[in-house]
N, C-alpha and C positions, 0 to 999 in steps of 0.2 A: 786544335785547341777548343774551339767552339763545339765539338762533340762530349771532346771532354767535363768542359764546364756546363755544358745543358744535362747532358745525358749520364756521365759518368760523376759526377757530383762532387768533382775537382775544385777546391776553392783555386782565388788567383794568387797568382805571386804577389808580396807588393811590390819588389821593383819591378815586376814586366807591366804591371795596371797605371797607369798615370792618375787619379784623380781628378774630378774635376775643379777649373780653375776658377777661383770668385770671378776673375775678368770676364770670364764667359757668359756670367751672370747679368748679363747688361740691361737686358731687358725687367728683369724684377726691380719695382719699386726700391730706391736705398732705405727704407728704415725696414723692411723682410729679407735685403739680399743677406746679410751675414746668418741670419737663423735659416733660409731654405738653402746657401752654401753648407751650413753644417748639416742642415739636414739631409741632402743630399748625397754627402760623402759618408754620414751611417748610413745610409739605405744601398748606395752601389757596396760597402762591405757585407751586409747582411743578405743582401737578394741585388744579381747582377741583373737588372729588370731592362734593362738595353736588349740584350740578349733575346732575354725570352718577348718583347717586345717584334723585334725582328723576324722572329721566327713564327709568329702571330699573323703578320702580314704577309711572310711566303707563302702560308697554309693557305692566306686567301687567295694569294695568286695562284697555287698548285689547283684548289679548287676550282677555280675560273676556269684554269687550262683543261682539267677534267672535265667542265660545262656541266658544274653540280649547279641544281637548283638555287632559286634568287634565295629562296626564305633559308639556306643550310650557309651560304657567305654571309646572310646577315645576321643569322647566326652566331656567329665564329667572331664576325667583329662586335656583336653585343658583348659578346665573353670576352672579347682584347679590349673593350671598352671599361670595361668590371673591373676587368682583373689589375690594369695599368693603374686603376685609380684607386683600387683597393688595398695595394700593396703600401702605401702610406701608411695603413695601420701599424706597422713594422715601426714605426716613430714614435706611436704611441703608448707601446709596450714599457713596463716599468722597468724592464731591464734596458732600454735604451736610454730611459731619462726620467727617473722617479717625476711624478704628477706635482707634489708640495717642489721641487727642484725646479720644474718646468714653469710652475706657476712665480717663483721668484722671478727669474728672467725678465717674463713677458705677461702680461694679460692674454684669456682665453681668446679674445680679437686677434690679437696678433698672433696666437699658433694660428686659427684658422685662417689666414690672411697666408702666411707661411706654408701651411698646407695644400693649398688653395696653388701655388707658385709650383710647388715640389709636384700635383699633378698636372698641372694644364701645363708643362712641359710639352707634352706628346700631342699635344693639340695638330701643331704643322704638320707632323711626318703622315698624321692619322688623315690630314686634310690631304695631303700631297699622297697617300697610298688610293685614298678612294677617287680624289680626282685622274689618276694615272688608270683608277679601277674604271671612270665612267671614259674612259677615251677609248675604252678597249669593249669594255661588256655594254651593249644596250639598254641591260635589265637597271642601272644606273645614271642618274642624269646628273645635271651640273648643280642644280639643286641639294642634290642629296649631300654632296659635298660640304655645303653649309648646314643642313642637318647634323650630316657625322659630327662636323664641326662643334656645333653649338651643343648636340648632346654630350660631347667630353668634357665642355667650360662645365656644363650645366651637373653634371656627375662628379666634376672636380670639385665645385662649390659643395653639392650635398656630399659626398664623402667626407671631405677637410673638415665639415661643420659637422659632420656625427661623428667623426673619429675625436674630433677634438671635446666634445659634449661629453662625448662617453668617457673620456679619460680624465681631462683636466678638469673638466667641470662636473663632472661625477665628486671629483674629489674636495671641488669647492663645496 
């Protein structure tokens, strides 16, 4: 199934895909959990980014195992950094949610607040890949892991606030 929907470019069933559940949500502030819930569930319809997320961080292990160079894994997680937090733009698309639409809602704060929620999701797994990455490879310290860290909060924030800039507030 996972060959198919990476490689073969099979969408999902909806009954075989569960959605995610607002309860699941626990950690997002309550006045952002219902707007990064919906946002959420457009973006796993549009881009299964779990997916291609996990396959991201194999490549760094597969790499590792191969004992490629330090700068070519940090590489690879510069790009799963980019890409995880770029793919939010997907939200901001006018066929997802006209701009004058989105602007009713909520003020430009609160999509980026929203935005902001929908990428620093991946923060733990990214924190918990590379601290698994420094137990194993040297070229790695326990440091770096708060780097990784801090550069996805820090990339979440500037992505959510240009995505959100360039769409909504473009439109204002």
């Amino acid at each position: 199934a996972l060959y198919r929907e990476v490689v073969g470019g099979a969408r999902l069933q909806a009954e075989a895909y569960e959605p995610v559940a607002y309860d699941a949500l626990y950690w997002v502030p309550r006045p952002w959990r219902a707007t990064v819930w919906a946002g959420l569930r457009q973006l796993e319809r549009r881009l299964p980014l779990g997916r291609y997320v996990a396959l991201g961080h194999a490549l760094v292990w597969v790499l590792l195992w191969q004992s490629a160079p330090h700068a070519v894994v940090t590489g690879v997680l510069v790009l799963l950094v980019a890409g995880q937090n770029a793919a939010v733009y997907a939200l901001a698309m006018p066929d997802a949610a006209p701009p004058a639409f989105q602007l009713t809602l909520r003020p430009v704060r609160h999509w980026v607040a929203a935005r902001f929620f929908v990428n620093v999701r991946w923060t733990l797994p990214l924190a918990l890949s590379v601290g698994a990455v420094a137990l194993v490879d040297g070229g790695f310290a326990w440091g770096d892991v708060l780097a990784w860290a801090a550069l996805n909060v820090v990339a979440a924030l500037a992505v959510a606030a240009g995505v959100t800039l360039a769409a909504e507030g473009a439109y204002r």
